[in-house]
N, CA, C and O atoms as a printed pandas DataFrame, in Angstrom:
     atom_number atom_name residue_name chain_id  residue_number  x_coord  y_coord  z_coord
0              1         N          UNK        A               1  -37.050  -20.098   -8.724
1              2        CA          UNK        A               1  -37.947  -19.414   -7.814
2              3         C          UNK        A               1  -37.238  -19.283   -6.458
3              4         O          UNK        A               1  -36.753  -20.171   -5.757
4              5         N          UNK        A               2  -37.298  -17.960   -6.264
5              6        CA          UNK        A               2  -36.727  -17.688   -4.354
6              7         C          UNK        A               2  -37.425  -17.313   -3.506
7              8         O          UNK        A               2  -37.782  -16.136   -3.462
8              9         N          UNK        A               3  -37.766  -18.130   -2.692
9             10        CA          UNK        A               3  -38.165  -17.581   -1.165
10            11         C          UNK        A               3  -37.576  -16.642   -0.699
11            12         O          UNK        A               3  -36.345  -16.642   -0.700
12            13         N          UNK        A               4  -38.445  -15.383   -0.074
13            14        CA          UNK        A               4  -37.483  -14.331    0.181
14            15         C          UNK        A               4  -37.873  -14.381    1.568
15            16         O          UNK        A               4  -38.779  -15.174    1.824
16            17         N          UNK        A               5  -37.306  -13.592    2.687
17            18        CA          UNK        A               5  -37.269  -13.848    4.341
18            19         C          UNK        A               5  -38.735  -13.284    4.367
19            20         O          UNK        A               5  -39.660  -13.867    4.932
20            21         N          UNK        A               6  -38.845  -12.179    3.747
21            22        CA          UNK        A               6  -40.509  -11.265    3.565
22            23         C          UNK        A               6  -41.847  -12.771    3.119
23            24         O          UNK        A               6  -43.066  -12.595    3.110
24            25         N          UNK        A               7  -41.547  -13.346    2.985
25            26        CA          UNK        A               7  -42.431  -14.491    2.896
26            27         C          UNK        A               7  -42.988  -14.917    1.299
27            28         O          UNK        A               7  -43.695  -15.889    1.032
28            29         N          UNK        A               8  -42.395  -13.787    0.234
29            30        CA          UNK        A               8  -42.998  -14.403   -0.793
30            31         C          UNK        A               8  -41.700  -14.597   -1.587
31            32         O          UNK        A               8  -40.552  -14.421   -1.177
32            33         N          UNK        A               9  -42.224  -15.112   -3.167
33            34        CA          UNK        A               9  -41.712  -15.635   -3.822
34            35         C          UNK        A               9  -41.806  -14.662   -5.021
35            36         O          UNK        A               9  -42.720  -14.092   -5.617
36            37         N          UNK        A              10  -40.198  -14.734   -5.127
37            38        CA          UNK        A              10  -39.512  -14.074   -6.038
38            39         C          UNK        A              10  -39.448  -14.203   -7.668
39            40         O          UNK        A              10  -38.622  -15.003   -8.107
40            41         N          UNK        A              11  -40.208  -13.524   -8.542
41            42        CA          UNK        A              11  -40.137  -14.253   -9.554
42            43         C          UNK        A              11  -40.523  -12.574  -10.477
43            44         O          UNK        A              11  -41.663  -12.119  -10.576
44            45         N          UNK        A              12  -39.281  -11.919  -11.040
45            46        CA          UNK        A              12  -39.132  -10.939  -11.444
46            47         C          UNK        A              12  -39.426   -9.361  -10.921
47            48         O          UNK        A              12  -39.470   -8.353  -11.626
48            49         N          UNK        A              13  -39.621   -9.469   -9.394
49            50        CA          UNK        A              13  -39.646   -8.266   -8.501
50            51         C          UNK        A              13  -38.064   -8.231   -8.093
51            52         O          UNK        A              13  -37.653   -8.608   -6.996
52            53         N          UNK        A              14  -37.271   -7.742   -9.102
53            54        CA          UNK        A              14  -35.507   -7.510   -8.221
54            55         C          UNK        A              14  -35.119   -6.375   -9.123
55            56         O          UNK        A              14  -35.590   -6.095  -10.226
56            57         N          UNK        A              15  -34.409   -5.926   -8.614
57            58        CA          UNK        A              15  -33.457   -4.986   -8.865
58            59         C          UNK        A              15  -32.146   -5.351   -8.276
59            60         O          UNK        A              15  -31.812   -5.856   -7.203
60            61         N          UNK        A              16  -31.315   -4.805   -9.648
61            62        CA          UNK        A              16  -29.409   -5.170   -9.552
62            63         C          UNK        A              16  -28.912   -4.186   -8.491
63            64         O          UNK        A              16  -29.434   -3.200   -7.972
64            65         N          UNK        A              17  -28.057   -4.621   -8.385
65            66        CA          UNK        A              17  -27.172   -3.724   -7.610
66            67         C          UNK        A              17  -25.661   -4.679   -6.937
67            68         O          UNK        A              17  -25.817   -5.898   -6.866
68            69         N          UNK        A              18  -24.365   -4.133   -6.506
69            70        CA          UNK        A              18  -23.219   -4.600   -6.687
70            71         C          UNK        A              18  -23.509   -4.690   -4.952
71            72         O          UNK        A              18  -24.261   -4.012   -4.251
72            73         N          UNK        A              19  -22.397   -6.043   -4.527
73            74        CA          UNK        A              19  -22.419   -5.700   -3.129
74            75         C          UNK        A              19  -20.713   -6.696   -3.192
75            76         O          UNK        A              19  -20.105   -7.441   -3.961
76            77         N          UNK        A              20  -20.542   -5.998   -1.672
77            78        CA          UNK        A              20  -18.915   -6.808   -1.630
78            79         C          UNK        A              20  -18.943   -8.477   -0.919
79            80         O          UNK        A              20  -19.516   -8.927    0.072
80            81         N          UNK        A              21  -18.041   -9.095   -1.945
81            82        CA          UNK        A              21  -18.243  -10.722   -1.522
82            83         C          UNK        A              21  -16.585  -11.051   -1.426
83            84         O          UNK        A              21  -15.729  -10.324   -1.929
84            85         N          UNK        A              22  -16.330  -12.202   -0.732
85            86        CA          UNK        A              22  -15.456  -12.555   -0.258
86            87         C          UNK        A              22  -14.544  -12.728   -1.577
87            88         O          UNK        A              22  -13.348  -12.772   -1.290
88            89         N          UNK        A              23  -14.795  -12.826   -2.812
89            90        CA          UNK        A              23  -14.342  -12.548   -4.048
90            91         C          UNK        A              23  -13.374  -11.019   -4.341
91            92         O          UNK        A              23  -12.179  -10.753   -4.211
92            93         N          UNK        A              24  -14.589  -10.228   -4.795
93            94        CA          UNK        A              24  -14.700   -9.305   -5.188
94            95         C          UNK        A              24  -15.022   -8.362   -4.344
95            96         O          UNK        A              24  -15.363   -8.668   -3.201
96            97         N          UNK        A              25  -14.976   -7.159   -4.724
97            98        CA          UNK        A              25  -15.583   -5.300   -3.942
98            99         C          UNK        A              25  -16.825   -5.094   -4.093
99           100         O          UNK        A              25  -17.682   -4.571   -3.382
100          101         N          UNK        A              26  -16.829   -5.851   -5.718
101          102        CA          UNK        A              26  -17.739   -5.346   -6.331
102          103         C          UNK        A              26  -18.734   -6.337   -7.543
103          104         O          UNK        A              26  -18.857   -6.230   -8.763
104          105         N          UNK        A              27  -19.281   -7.224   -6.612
105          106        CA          UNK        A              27  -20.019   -7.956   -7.358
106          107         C          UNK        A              27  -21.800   -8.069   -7.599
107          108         O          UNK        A              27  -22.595   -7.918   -6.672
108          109         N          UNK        A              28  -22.176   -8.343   -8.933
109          110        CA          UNK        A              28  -23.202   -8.210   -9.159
110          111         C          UNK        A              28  -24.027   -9.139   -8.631
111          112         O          UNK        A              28  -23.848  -10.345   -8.459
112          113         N          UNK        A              29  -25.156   -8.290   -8.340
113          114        CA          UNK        A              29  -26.093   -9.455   -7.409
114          115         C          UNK        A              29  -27.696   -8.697   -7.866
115          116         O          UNK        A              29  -27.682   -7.628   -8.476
116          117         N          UNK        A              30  -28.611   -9.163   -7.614
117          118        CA          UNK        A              30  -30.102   -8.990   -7.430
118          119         C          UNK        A              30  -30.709   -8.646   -5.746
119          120         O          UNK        A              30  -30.147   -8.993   -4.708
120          121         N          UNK        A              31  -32.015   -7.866   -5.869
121          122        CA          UNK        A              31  -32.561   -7.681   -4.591
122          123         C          UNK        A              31  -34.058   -7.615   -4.775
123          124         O          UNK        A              31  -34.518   -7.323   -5.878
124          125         N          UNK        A              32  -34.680   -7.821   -3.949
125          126        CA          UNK        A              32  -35.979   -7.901   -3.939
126          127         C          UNK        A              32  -36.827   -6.459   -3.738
127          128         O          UNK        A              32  -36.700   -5.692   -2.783
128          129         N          UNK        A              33  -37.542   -6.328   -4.655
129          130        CA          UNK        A              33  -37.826   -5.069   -4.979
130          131         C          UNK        A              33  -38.913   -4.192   -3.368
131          132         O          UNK        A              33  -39.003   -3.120   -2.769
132          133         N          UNK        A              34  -39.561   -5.744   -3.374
133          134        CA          UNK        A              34  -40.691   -5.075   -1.618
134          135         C          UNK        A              34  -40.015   -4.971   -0.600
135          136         O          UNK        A              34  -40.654   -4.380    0.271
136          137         N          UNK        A              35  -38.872   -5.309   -0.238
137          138        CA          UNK        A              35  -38.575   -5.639    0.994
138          139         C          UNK        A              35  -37.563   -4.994    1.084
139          140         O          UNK        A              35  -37.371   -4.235    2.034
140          141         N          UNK        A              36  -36.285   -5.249   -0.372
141          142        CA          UNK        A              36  -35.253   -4.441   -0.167
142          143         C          UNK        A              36  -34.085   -5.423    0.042
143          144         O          UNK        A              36  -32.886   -5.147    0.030
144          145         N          UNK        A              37  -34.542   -6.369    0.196
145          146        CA          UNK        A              37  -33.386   -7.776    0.537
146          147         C          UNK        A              37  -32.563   -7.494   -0.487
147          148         O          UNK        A              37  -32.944   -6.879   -1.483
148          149         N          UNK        A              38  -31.369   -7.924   -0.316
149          150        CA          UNK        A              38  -29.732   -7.907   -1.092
150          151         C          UNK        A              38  -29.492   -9.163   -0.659
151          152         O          UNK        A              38  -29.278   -9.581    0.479
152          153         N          UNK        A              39  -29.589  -10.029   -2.290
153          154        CA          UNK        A              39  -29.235  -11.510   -1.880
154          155         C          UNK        A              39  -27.397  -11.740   -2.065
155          156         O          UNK        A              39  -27.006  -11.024   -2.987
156          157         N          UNK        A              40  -26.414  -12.430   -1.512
157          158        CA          UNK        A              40  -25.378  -13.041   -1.622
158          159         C          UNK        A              40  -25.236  -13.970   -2.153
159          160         O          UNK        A              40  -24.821  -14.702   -1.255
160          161         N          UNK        A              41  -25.290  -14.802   -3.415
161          162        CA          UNK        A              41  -25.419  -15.302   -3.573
162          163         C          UNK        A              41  -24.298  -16.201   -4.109
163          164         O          UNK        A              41  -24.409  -17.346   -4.548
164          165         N          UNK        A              42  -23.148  -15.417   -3.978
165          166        CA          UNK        A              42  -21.808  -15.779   -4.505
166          167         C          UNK        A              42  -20.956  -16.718   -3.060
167          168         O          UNK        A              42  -20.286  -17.742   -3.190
168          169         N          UNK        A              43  -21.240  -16.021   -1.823
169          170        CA          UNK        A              43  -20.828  -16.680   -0.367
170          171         C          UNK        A              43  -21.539  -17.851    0.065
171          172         O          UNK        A              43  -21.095  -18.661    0.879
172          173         N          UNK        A              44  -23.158  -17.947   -0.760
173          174        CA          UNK        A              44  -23.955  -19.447   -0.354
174          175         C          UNK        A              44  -24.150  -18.807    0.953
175          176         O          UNK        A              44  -23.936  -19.529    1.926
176          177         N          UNK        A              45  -24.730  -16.868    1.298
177          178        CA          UNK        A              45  -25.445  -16.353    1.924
178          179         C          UNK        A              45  -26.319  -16.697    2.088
179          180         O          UNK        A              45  -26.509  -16.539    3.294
180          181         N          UNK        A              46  -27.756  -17.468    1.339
181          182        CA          UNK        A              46  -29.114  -17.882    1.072
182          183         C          UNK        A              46  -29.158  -17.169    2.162
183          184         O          UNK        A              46  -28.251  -17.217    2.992
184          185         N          UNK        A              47  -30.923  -15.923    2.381
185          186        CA          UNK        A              47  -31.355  -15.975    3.479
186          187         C          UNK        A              47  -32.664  -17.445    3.682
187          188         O          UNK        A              47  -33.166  -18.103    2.771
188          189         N          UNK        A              48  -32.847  -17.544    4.816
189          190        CA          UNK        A              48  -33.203  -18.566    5.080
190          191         C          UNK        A              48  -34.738  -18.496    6.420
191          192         O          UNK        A              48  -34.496  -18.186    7.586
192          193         N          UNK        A              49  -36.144  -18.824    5.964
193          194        CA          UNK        A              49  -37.334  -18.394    6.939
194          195         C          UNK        A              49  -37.722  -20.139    7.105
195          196         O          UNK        A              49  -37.662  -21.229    6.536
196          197         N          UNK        A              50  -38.262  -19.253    8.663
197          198        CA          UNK        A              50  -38.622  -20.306    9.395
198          199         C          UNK        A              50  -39.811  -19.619    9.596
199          200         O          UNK        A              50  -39.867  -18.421    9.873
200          201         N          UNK        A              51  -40.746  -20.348    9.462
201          202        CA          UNK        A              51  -41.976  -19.635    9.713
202          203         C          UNK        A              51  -43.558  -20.807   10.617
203          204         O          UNK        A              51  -43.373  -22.021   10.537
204          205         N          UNK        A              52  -44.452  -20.492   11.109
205          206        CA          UNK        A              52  -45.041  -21.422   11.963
206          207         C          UNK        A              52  -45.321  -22.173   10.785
207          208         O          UNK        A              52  -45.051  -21.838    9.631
208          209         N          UNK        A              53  -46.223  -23.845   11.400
209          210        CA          UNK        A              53  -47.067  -24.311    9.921
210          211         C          UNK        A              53  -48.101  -23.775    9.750
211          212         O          UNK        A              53  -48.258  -24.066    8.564
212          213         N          UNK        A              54  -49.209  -23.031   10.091
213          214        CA          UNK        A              54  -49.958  -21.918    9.512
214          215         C          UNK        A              54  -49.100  -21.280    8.685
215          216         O          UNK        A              54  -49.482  -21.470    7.531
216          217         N          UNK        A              55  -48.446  -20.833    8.708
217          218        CA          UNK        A              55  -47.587  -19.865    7.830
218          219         C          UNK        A              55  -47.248  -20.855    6.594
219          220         O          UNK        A              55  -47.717  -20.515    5.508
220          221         N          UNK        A              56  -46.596  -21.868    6.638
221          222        CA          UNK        A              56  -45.805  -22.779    5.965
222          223         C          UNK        A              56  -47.057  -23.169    4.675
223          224         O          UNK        A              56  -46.837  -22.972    3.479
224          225         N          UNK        A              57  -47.977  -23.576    5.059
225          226        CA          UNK        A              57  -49.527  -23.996    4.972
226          227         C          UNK        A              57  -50.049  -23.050    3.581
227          228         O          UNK        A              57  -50.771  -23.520    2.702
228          229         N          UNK        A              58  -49.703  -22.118    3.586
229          230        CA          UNK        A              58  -50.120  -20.479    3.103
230          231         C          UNK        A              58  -48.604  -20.673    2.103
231          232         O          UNK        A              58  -48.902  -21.247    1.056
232          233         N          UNK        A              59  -47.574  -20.446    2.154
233          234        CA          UNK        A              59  -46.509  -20.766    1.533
234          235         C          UNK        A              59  -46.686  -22.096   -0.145
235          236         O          UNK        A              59  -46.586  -22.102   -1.372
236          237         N          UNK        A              60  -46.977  -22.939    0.952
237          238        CA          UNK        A              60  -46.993  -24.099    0.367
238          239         C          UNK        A              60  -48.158  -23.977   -0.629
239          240         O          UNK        A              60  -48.035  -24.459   -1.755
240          241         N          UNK        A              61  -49.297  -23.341   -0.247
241          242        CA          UNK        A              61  -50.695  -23.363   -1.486
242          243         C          UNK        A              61  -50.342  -22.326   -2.364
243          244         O          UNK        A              61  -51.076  -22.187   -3.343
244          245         N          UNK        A              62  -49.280  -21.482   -2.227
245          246        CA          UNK        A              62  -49.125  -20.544   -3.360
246          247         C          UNK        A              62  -47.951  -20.998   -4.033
247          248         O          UNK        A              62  -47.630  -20.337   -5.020
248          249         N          UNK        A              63  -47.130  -22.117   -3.682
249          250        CA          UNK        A              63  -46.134  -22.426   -4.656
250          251         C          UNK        A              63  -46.632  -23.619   -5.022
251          252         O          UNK        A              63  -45.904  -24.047   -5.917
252          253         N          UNK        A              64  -47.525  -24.395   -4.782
253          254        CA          UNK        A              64  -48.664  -25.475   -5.316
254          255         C          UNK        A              64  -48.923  -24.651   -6.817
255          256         O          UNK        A              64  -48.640  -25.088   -7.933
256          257         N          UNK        A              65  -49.736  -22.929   -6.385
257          258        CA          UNK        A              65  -50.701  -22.589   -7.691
258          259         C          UNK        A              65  -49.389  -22.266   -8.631
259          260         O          UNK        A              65  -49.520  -22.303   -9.854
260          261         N          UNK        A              66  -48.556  -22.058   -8.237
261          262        CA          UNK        A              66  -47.180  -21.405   -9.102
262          263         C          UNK        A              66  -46.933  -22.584  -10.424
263          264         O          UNK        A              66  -46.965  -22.439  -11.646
264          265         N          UNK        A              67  -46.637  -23.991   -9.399
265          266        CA          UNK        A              67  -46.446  -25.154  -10.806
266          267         C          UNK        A              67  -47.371  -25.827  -11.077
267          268         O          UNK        A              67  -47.218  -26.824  -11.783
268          269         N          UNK        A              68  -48.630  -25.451  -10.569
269          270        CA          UNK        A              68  -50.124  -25.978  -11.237
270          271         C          UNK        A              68  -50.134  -27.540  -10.820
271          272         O          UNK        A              68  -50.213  -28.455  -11.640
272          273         N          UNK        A              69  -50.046  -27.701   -9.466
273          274        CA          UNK        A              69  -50.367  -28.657   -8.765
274          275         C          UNK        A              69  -52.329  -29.411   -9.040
275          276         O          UNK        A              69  -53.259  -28.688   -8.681
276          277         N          UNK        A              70  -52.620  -30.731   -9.629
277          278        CA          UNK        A              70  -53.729  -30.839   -9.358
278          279         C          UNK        A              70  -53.902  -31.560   -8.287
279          280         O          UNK        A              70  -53.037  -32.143   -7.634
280          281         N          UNK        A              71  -55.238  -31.506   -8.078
281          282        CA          UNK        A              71  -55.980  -31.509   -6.376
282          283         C          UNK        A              71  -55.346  -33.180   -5.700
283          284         O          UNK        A              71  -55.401  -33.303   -4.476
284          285         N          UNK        A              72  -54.824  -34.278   -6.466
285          286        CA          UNK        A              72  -54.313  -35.364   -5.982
286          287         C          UNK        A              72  -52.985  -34.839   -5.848
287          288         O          UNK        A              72  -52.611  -35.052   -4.695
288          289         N          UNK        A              73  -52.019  -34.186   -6.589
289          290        CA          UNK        A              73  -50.785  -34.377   -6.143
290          291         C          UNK        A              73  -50.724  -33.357   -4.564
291          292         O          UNK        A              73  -50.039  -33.662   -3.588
292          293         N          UNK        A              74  -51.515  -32.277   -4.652
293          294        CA          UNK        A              74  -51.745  -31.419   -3.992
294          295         C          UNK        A              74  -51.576  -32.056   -2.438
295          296         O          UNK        A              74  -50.700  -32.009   -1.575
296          297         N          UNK        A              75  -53.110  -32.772   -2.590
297          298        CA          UNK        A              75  -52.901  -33.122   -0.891
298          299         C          UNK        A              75  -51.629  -33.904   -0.478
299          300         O          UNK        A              75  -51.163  -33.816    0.658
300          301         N          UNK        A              76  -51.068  -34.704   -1.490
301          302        CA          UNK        A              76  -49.881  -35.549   -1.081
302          303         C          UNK        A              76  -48.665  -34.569   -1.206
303          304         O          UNK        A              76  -47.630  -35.233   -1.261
304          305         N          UNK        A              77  -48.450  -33.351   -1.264
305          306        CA          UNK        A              77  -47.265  -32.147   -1.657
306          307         C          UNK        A              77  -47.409  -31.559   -0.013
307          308         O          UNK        A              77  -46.540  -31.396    0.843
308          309         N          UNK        A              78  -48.750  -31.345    0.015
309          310        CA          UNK        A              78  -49.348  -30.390    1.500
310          311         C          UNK        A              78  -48.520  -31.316    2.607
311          312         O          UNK        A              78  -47.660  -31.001    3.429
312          313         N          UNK        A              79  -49.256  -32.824    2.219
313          314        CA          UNK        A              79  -48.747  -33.694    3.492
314          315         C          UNK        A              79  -47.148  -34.484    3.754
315          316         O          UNK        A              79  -46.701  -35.005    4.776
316          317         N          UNK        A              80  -46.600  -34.340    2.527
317          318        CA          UNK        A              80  -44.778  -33.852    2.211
318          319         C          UNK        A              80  -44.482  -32.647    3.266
319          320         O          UNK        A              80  -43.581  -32.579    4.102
320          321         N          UNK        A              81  -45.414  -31.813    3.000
321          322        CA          UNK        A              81  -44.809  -30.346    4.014
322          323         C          UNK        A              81  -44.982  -30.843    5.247
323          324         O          UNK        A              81  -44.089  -31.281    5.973
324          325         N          UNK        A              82  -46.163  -30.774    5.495
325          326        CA          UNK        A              82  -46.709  -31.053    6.993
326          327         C          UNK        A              82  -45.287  -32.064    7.523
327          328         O          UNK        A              82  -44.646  -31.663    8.495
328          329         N          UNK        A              83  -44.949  -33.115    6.955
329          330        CA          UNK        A              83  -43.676  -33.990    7.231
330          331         C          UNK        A              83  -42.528  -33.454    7.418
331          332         O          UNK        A              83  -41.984  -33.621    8.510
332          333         N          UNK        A              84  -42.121  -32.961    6.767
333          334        CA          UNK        A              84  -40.556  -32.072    6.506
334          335         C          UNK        A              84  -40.709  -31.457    7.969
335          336         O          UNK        A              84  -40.272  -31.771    9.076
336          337         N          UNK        A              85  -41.461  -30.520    7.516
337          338        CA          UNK        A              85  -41.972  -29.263    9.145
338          339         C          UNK        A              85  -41.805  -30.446   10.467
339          340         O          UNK        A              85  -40.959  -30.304   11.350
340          341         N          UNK        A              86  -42.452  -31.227   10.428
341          342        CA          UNK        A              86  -42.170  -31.995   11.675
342          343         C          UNK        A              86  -40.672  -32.335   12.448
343          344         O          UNK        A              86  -40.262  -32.418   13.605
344          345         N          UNK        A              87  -40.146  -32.471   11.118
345          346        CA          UNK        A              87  -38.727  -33.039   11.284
346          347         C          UNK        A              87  -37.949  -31.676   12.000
347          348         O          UNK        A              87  -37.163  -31.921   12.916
348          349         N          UNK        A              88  -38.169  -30.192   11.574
349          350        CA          UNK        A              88  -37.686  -29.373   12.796
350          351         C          UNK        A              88  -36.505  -28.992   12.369
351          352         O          UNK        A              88  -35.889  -28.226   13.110
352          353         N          UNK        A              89  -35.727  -29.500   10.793
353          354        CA          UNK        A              89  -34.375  -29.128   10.820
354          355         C          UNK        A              89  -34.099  -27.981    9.471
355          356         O          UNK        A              89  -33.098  -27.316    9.206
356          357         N          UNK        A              90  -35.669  -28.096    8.658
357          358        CA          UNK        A              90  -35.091  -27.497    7.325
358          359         C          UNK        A              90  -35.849  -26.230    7.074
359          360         O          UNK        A              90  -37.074  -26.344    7.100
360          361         N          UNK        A              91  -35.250  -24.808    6.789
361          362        CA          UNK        A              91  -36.184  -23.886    5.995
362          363         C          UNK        A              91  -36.835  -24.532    5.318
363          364         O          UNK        A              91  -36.796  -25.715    4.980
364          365         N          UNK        A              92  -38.035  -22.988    4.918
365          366        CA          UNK        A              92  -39.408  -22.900    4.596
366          367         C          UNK        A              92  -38.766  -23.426    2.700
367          368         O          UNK        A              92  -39.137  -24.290    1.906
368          369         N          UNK        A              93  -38.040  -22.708    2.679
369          370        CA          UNK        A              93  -37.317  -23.109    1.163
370          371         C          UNK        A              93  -37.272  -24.237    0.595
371          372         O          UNK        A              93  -37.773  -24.637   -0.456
372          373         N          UNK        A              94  -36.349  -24.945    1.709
373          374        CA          UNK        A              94  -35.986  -26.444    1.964
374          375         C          UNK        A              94  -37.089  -26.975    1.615
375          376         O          UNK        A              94  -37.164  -27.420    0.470
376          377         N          UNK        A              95  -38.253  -27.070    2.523
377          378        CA          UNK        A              95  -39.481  -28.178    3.234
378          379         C          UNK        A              95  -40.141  -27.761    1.509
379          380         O          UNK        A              95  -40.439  -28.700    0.771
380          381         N          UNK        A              96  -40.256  -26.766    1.177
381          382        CA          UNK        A              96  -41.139  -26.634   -0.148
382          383         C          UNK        A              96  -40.547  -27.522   -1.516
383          384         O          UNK        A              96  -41.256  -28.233   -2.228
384          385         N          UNK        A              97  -38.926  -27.272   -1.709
385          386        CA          UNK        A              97  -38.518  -27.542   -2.956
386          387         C          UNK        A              97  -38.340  -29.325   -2.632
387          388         O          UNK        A              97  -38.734  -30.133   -3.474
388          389         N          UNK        A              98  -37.801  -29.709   -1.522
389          390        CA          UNK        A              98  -37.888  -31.136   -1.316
390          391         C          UNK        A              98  -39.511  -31.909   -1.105
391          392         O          UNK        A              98  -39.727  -33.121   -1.133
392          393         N          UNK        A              99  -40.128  -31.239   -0.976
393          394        CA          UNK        A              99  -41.626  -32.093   -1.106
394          395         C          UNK        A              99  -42.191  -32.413   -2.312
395          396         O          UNK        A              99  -42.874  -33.408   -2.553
396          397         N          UNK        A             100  -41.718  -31.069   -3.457
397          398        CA          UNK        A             100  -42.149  -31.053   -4.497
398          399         C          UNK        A             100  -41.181  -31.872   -5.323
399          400         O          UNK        A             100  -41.495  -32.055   -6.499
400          401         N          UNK        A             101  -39.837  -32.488   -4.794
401          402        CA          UNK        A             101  -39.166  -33.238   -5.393
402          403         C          UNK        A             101  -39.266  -34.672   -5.629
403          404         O          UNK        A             101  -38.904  -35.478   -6.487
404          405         N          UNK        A             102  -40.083  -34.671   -4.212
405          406        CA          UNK        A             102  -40.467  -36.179   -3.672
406          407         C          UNK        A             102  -42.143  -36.803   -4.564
407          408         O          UNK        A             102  -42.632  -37.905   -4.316
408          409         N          UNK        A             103  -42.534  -36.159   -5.209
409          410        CA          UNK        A             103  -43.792  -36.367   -5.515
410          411         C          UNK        A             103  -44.164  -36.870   -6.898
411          412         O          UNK        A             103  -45.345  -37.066   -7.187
């Protein structure tokens, strides 16, 4: 699953297309079909959102419903985020996949 900078999550909205990497001219990559994003994924480009915790909040309850979080792990996943976010150092990416790691 990818966080895209557009705020949602990527999960069969892409389209291919070749872009030039420090490799190659001409390498195959994916893009996000709403937004238009062209990921790098060969340079460890990741784009990367920072977004308020209202925002984060909203993030976090839709990648909760994604792996079918129930209502106990839930509040302790929410309050993983709320933590991470405090700390001030990690994308929205980050704070999501490490909370849900921790749980």
């Amino acid at each position: 699953m990818i966080l895209c900078e557009c705020g949602e999550f990527i999960e069969g909205e892409t389209f291919k297309d070749y872009i030039q990497t420090s490799a190659n001219p001409s390498t195959s990559t994916i893009g996000h079909k709403k937004c238009g994003l062209i990921f790098n994924f060969f340079d460890n480009k990741m784009p990367k959102r920072y977004s308020s915790r209202k925002e984060l909040k909203s993030l976090a309850m839709r990648f909760a419903e994604k792996n079918n979080l129930d209502q106990n792990t839930l509040g302790k996943f929410l309050l993983e985020v709320d933590r991470l976010k405090s700390l001030g150092k990690l994308s929205d990416g980050d704070i999501l996949l490490t909370a849900y790691r921790r749980l």
